[in-house]
TIVO-314296 format. One line per field, with one value per atom (N, C-alpha, C, O, CB): residue in one letter; atom name; x, y, z. Coordinates in Angstrom, 2 decimals. Glycine has a CB too. Layout:
residues N
bami	c(A ...)
zake	c(CA ...)
xx	c(X ...)
yy	c(Y ...)
zz	c(Z ...)
This chain:
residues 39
bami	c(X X X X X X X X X X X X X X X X X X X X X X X X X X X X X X X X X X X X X X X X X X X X X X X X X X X X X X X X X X X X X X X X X X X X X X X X X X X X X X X X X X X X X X X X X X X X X X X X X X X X X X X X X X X X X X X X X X X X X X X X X X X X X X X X X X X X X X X X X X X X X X X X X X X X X X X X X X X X X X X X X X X X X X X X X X X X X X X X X X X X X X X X X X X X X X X X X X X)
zake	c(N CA C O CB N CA C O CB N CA C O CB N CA C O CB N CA C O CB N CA C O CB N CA C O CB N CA C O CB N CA C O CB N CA C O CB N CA C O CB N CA C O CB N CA C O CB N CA C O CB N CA C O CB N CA C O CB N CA C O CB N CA C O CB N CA C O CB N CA C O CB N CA C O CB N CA C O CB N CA C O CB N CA C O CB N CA C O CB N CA C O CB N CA C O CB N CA C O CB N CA C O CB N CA C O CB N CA C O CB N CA C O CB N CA C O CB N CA C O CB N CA C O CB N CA C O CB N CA C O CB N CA C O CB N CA C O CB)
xx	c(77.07 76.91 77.88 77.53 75.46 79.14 79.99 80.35 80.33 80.87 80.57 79.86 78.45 78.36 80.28 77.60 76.16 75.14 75.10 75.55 74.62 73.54 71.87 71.79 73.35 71.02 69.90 68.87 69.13 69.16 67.84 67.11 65.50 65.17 67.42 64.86 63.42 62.98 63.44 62.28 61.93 61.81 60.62 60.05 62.31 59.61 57.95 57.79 58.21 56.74 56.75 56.16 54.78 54.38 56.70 53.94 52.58 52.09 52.88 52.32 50.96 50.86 51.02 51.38 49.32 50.76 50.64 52.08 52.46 50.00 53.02 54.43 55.55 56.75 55.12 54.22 55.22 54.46 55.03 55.23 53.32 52.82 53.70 54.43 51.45 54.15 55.00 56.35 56.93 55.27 56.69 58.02 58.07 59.15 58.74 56.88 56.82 56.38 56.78 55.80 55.66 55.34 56.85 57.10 53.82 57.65 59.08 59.92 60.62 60.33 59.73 60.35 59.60 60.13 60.30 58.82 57.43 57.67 57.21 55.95 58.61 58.43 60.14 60.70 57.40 60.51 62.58 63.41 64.50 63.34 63.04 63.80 64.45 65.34 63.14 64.18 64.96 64.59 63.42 65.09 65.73 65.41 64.59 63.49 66.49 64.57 63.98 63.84 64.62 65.00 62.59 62.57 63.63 63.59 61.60 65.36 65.79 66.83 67.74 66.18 66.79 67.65 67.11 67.90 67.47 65.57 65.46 65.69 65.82 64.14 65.78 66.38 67.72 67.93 66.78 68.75 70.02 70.19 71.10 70.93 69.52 69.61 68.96 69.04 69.15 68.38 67.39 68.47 68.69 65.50 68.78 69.73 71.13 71.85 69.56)
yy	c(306.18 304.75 304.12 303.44 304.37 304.42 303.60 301.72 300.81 304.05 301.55 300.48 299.60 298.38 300.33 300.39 299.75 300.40 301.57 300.04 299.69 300.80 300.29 299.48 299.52 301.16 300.85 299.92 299.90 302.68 299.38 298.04 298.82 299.58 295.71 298.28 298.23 296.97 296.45 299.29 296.10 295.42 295.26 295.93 295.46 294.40 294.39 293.12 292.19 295.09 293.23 292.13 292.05 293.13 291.93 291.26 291.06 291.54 291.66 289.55 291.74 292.56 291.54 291.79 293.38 290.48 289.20 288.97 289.05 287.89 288.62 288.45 289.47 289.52 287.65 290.40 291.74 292.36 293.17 293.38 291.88 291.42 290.66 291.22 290.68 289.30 288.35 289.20 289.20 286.90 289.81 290.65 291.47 291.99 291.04 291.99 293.02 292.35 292.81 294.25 291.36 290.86 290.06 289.85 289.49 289.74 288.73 290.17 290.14 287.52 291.32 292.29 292.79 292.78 293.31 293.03 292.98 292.28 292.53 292.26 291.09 290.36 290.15 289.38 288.88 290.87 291.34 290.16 289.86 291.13 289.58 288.27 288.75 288.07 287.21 290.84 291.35 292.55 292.87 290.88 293.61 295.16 295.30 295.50 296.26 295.31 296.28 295.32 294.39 297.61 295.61 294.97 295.13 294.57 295.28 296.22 295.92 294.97 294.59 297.07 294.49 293.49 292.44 291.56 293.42 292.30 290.60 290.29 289.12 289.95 291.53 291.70 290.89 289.79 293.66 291.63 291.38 290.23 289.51 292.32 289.85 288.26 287.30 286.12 287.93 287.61 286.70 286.25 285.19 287.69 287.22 287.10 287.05 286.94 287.96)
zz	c(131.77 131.76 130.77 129.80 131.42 131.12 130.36 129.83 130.66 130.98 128.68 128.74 128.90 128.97 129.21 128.93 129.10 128.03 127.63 130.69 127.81 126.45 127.84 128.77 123.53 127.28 127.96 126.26 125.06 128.84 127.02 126.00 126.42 127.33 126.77 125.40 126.16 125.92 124.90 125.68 126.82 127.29 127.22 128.07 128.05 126.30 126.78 126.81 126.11 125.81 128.23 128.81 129.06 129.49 129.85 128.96 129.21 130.73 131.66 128.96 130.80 132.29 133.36 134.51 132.57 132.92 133.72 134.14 135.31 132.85 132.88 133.65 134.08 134.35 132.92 133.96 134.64 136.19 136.92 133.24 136.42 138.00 138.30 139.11 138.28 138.00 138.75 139.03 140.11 137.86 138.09 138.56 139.04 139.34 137.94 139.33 140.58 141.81 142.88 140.34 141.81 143.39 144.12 145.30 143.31 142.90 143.57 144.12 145.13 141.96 143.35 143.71 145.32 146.44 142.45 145.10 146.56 147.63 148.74 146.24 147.27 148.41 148.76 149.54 148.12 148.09 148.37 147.57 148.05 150.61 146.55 145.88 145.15 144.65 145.19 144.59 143.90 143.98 143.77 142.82 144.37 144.67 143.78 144.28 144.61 142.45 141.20 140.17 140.01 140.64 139.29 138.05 137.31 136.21 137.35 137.79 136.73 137.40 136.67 135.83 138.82 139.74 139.03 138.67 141.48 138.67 138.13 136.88 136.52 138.26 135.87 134.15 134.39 133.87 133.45 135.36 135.08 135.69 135.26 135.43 136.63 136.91 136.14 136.48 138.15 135.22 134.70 133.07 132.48 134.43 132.93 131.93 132.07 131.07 131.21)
């Protein structure tokens, strides 16, 4: 992974349901498709 470091990331269970149901419903392959879009 050149160039990239990995992060950890904590979220409440609540806004980490929402990021799995937008993922659920294809608005973003993977919770880590909506990290890198979100930021």
């Amino acid at each position: 992974m050149k160039g990239q470091e990995k992060i950890t990331l904590n979220l409440n269970a609540i806004d980490l349901a929402k990021v799995d149901y937008l993922s659920e419903q294809g608005f973003y392959s993977s919770r880590s498709d909506f990290i890198r879009t979100a930021i």
